[in-house]
N, CA, C and O atoms as CSV, one atom per row, in Angstrom:
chain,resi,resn,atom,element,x,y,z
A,1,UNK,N,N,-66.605,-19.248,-12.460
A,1,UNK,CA,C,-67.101,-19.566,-11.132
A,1,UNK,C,C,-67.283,-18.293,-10.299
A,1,UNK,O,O,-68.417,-17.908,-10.014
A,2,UNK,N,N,-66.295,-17.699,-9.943
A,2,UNK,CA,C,-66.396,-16.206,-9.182
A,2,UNK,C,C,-67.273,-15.539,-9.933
A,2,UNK,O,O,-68.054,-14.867,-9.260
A,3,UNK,N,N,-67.437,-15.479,-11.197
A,3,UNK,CA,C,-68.076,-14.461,-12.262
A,3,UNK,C,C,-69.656,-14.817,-11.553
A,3,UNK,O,O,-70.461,-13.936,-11.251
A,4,UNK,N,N,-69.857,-16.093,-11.394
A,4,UNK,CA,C,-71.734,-16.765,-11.229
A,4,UNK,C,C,-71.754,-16.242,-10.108
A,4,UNK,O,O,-72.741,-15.537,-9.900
A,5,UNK,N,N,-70.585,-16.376,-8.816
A,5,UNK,CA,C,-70.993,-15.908,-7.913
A,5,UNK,C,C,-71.423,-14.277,-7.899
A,5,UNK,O,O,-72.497,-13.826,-7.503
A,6,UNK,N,N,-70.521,-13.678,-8.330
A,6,UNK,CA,C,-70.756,-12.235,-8.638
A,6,UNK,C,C,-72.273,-11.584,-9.011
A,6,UNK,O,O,-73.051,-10.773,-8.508
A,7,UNK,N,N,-72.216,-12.314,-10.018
A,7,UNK,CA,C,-73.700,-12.378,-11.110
A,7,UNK,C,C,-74.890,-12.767,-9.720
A,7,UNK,O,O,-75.847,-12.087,-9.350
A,8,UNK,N,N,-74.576,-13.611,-9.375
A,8,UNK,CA,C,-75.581,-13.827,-8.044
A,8,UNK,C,C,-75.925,-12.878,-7.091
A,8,UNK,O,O,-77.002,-12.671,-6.532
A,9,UNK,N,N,-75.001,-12.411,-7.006
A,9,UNK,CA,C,-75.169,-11.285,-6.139
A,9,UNK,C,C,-75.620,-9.707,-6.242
A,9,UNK,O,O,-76.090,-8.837,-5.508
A,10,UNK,N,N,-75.188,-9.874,-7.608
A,10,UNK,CA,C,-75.980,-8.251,-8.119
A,10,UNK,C,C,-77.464,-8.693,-8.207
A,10,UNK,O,O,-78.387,-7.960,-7.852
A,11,UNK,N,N,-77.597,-9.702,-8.608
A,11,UNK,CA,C,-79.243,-10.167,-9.083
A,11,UNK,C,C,-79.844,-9.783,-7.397
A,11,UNK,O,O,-80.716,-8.943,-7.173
A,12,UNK,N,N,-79.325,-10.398,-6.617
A,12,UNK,CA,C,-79.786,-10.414,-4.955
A,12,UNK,C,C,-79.904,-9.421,-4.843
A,12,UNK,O,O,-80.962,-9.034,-4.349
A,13,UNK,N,N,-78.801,-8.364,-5.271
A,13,UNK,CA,C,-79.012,-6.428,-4.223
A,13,UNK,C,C,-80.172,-5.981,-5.573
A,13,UNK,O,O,-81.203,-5.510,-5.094
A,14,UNK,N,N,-80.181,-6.025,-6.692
A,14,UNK,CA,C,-81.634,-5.779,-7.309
A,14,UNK,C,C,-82.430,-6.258,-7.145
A,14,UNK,O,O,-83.316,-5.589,-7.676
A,15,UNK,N,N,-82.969,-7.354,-6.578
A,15,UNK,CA,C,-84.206,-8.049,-5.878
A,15,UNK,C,C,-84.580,-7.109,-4.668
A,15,UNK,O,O,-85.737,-6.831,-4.351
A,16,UNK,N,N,-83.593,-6.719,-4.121
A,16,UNK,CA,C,-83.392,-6.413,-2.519
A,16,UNK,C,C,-83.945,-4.521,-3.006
A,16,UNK,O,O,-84.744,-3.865,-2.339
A,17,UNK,N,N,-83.251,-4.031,-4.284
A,17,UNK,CA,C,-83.374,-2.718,-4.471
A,17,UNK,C,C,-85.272,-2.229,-4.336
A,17,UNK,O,O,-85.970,-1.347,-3.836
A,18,UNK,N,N,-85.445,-3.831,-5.378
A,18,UNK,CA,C,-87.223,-3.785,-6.085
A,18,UNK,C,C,-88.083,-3.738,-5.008
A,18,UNK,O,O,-89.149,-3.122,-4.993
A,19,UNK,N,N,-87.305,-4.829,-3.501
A,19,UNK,CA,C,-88.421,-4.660,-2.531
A,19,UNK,C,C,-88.836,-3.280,-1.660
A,19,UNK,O,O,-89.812,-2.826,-1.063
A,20,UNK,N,N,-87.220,-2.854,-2.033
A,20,UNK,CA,C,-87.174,-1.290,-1.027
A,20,UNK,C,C,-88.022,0.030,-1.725
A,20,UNK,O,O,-88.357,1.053,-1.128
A,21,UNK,N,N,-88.212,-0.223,-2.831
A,21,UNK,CA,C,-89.047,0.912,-3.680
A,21,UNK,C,C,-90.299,0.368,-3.466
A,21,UNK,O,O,-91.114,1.193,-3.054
A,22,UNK,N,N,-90.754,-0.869,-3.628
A,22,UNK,CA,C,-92.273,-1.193,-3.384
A,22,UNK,C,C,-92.576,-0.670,-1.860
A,22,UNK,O,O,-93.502,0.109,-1.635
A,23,UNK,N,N,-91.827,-1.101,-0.976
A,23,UNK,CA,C,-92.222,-0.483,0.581
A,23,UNK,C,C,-92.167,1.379,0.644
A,23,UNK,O,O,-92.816,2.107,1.395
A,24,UNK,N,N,-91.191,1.766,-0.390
A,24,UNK,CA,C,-91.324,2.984,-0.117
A,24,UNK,C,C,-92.172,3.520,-0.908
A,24,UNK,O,O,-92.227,4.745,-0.794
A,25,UNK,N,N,-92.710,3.163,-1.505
A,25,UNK,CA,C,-93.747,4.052,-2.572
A,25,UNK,C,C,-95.391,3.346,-1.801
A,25,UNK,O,O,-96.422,3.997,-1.974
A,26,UNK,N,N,-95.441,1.927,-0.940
A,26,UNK,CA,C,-96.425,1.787,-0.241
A,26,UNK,C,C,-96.445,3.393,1.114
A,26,UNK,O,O,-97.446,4.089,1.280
A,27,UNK,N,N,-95.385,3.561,1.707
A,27,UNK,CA,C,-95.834,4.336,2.457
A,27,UNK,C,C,-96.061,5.774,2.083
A,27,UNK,O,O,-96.685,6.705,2.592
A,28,UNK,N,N,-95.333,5.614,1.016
A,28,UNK,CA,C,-95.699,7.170,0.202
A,28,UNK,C,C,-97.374,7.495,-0.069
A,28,UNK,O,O,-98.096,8.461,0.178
A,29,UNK,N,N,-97.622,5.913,-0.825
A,29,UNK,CA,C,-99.032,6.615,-1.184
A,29,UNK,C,C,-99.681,6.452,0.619
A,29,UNK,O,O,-100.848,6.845,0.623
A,30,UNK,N,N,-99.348,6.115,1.669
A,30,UNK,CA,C,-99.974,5.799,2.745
A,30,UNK,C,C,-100.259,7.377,3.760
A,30,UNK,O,O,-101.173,7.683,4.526
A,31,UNK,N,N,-98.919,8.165,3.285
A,31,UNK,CA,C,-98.783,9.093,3.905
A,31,UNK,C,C,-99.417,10.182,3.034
A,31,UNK,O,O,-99.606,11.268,3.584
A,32,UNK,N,N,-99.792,10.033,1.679
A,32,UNK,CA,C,-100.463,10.827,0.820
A,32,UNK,C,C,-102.286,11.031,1.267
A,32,UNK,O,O,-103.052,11.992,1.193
A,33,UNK,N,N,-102.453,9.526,1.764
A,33,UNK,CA,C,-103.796,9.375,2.174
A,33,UNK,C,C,-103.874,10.082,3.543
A,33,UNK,O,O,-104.961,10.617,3.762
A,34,UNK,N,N,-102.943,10.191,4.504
A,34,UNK,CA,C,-103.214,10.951,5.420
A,34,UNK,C,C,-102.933,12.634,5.457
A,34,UNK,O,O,-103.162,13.514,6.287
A,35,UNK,N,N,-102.350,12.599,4.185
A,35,UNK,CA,C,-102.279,14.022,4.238
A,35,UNK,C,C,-103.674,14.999,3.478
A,35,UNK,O,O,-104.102,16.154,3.461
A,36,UNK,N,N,-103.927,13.893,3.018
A,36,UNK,CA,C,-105.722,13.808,2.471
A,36,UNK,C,C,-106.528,14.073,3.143
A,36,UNK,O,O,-107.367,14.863,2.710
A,37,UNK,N,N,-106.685,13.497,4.653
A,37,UNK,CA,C,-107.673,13.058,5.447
A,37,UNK,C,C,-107.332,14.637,6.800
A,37,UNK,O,O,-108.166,15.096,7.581
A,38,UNK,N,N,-105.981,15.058,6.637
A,38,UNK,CA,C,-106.205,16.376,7.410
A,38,UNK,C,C,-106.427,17.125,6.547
A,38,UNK,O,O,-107.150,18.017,6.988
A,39,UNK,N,N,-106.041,17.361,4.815
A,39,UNK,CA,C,-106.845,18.467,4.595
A,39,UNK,C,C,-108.679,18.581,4.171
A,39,UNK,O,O,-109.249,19.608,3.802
A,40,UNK,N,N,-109.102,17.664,4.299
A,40,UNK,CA,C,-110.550,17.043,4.537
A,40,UNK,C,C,-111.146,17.473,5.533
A,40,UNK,O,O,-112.335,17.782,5.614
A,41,UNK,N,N,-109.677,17.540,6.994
A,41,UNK,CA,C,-110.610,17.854,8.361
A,41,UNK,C,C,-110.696,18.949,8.568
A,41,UNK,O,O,-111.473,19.365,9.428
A,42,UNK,N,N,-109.718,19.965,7.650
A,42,UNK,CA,C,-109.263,21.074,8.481
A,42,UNK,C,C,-110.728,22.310,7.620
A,42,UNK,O,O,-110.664,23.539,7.619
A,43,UNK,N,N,-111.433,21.787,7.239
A,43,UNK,CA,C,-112.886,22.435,6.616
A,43,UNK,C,C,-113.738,22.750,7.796
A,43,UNK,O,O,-114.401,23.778,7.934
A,44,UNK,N,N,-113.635,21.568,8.793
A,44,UNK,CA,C,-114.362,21.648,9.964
A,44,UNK,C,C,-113.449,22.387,11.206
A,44,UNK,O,O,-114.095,22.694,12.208
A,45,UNK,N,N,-112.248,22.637,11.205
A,45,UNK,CA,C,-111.696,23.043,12.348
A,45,UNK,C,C,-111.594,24.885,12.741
A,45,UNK,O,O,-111.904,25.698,11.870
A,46,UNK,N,N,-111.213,25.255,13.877
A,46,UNK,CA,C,-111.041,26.118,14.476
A,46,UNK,C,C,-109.797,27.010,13.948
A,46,UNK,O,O,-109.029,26.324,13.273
A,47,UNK,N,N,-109.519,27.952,14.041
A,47,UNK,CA,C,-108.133,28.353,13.505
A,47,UNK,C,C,-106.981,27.948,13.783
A,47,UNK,O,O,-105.955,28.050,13.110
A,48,UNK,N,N,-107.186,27.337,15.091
A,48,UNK,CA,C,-106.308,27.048,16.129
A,48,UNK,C,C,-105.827,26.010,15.943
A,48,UNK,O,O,-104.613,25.818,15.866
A,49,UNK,N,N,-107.067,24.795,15.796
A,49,UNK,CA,C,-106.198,23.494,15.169
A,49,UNK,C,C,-106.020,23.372,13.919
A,49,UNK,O,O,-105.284,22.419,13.664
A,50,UNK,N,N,-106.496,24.110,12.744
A,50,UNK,CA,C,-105.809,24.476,11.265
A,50,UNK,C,C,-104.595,24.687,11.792
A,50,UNK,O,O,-104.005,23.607,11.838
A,51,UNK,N,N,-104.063,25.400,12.134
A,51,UNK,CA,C,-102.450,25.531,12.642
A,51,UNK,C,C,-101.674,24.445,12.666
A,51,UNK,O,O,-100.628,24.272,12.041
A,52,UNK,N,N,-102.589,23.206,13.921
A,52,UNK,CA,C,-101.803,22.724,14.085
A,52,UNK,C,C,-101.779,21.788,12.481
A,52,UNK,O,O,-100.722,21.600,11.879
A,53,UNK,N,N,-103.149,21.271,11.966
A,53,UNK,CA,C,-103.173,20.684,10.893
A,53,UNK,C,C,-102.103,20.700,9.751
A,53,UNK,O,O,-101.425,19.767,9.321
A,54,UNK,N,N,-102.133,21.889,9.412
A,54,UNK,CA,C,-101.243,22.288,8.614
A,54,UNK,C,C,-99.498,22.408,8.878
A,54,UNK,O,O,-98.646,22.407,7.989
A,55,UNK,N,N,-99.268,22.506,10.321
A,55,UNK,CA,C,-97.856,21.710,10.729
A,55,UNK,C,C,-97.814,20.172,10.097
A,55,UNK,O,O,-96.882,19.688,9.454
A,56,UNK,N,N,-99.174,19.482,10.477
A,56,UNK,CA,C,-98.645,18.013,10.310
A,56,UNK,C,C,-98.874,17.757,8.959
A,56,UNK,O,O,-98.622,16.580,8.702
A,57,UNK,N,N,-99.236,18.369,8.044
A,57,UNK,CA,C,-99.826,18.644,6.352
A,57,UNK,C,C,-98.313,18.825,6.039
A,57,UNK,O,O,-97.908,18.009,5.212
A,58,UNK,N,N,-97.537,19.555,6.425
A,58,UNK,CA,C,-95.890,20.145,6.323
A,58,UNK,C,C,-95.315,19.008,6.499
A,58,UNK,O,O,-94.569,18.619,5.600
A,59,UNK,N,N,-95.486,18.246,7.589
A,59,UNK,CA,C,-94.806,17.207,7.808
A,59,UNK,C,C,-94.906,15.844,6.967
A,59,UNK,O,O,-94.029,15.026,6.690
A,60,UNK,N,N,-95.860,15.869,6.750
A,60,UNK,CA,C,-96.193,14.470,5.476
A,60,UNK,C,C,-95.921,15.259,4.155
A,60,UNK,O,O,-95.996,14.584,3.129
A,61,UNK,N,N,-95.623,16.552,4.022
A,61,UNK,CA,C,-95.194,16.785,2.649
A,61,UNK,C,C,-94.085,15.964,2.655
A,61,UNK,O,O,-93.900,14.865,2.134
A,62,UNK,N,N,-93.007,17.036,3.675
A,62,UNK,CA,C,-91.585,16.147,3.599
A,62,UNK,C,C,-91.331,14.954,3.608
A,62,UNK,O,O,-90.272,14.509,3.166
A,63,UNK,N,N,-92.228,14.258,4.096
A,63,UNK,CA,C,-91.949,13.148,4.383
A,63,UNK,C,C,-92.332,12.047,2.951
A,63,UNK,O,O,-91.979,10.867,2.931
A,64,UNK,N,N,-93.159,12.766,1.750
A,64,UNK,CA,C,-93.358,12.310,0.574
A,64,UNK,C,C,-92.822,12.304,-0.055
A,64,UNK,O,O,-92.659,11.356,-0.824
A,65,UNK,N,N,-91.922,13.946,-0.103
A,65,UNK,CA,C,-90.629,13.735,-0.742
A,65,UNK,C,C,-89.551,13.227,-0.465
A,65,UNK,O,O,-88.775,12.971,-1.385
A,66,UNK,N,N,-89.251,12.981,0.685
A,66,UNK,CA,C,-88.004,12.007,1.459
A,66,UNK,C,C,-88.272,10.452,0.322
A,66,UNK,O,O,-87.473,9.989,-0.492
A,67,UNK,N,N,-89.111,10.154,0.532
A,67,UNK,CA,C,-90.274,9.042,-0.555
A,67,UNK,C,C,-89.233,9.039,-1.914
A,67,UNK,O,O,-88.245,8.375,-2.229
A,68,UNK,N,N,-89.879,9.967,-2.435
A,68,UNK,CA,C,-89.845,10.488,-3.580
A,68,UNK,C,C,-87.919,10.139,-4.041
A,68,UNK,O,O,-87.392,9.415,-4.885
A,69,UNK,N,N,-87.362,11.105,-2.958
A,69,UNK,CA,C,-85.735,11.046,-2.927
A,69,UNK,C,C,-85.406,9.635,-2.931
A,69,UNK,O,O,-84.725,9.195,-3.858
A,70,UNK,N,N,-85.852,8.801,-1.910
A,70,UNK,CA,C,-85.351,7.255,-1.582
A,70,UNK,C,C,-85.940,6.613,-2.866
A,70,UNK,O,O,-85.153,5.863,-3.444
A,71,UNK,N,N,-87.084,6.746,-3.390
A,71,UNK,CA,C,-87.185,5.736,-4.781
A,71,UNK,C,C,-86.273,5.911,-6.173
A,71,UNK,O,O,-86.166,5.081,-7.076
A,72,UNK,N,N,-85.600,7.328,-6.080
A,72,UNK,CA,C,-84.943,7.743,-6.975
A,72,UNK,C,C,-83.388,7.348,-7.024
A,72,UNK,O,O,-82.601,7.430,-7.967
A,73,UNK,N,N,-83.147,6.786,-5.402
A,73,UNK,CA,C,-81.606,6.497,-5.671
A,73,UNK,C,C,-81.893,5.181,-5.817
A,73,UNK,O,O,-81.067,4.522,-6.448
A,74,UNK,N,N,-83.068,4.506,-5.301
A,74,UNK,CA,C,-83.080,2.807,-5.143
A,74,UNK,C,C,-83.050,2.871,-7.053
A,74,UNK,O,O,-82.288,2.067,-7.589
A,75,UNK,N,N,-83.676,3.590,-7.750
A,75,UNK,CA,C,-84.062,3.090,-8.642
A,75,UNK,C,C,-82.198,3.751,-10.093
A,75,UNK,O,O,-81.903,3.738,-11.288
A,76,UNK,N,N,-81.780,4.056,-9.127
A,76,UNK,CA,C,-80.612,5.034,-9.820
A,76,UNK,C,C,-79.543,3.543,-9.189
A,76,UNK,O,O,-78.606,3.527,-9.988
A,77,UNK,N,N,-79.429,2.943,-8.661
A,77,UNK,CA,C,-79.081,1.963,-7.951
A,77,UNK,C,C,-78.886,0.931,-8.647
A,77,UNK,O,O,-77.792,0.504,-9.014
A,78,UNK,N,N,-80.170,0.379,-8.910
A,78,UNK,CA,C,-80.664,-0.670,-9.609
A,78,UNK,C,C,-80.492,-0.412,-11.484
A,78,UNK,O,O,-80.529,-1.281,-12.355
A,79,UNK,N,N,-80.359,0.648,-11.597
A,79,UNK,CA,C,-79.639,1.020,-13.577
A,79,UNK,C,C,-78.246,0.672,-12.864
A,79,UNK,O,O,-78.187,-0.544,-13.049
A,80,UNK,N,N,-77.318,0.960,-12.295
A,80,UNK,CA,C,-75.913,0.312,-11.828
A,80,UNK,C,C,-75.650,-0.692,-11.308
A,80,UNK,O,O,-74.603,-0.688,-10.661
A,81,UNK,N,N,-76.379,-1.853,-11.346
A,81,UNK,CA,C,-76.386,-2.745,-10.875
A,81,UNK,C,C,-76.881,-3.469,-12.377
A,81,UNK,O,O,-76.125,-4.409,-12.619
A,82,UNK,N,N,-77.766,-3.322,-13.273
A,82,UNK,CA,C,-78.028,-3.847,-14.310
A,82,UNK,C,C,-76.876,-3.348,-15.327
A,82,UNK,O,O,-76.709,-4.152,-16.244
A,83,UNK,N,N,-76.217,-2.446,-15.371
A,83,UNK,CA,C,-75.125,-2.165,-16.239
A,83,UNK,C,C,-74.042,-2.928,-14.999
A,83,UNK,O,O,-73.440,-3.686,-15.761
A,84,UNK,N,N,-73.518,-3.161,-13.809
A,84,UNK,CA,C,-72.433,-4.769,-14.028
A,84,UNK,C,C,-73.212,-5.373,-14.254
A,84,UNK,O,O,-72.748,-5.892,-15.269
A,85,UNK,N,N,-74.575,-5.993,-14.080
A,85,UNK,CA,C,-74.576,-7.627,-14.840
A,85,UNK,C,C,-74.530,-7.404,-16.512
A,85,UNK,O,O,-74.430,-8.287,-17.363
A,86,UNK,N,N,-74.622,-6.122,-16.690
A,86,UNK,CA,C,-74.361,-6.681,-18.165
A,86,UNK,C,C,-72.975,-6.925,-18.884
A,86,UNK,O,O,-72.795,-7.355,-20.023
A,87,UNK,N,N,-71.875,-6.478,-17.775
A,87,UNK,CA,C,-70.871,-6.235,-17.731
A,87,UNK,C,C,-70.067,-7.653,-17.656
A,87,UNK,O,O,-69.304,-8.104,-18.510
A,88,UNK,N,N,-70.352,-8.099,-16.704
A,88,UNK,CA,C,-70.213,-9.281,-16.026
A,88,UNK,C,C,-70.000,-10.462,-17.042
A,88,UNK,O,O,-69.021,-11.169,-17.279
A,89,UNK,N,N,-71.960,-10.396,-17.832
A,89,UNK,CA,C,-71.917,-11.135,-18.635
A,89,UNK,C,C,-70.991,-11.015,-20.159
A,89,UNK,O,O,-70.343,-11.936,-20.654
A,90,UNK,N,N,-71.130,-9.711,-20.682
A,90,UNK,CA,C,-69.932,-9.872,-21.369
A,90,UNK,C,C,-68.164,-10.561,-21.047
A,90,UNK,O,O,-67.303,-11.165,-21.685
A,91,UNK,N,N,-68.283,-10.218,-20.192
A,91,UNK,CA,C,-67.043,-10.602,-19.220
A,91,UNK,C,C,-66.876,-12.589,-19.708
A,91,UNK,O,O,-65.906,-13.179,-20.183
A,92,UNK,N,N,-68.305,-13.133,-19.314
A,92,UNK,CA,C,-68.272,-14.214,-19.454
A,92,UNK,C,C,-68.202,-15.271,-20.792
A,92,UNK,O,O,-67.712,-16.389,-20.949
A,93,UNK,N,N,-68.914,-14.378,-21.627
A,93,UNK,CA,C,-69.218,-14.164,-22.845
A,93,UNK,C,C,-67.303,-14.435,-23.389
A,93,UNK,O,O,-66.804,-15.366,-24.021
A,94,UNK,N,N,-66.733,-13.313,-22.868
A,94,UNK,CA,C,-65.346,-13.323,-23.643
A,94,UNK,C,C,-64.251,-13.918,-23.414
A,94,UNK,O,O,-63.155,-13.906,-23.974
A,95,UNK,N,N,-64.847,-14.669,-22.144
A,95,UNK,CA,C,-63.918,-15.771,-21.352
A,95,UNK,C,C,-63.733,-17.020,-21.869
A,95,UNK,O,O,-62.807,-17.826,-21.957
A,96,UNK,N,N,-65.161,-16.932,-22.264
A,96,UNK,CA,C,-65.714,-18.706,-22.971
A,96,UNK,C,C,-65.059,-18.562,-24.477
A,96,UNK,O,O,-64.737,-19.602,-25.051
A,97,UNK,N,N,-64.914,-17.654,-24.941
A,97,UNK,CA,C,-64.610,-17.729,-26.356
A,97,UNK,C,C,-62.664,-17.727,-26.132
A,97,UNK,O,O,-61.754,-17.764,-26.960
A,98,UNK,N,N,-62.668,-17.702,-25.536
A,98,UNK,CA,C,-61.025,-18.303,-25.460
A,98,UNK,C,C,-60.287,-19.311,-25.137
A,98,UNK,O,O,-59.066,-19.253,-25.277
């Protein structure tokens, strides 16, 4: 009984892990497209706003790899969360046989 509940609940924070990598890899590629679209503009600009362009080009780097970092623990997360349920289920596995 506690074991199903358990089991329930890892399944929930890996459901919960899968949605947080899909949102973060949506804004990743979102912020990839805008980091696209200033270096596209900065062909047409002044030196002056290349400057600034390339501040905010800096800023959506980091901010891809911040991306990058957050899909790597969600997904480092979610391998520890599938090793207890597999855990779990052995668990259950060796309960029943007694």
């Amino acid at each position: 009984m506690v074991n199903d509940l358990e089991k329930q609940f890892v399944k929930k924070k890996m459901k919960n892990y899968e949605k947080a990598i899909t949102l973060e890899a949506k804004h990743k590629r979102q912020t990839q497209q805008e980091m696209n679209e200033l270096q596209r503009d900065m062909k047409y600009q002044v030196q002056e706003e290349k400057a600034d362009t390339e501040s905010k080009m800096a800023m959506k780097k980091d901010a891809i790899q911040s991306s990058d970092a957050s899909i790597q623990l969600y997904k480092d997360e979610q391998k520890s969360l599938q090793e207890k349920l597999q855990k779990l289920n052995e668990k259950q596995q060796d309960l029943a046989m007694k």
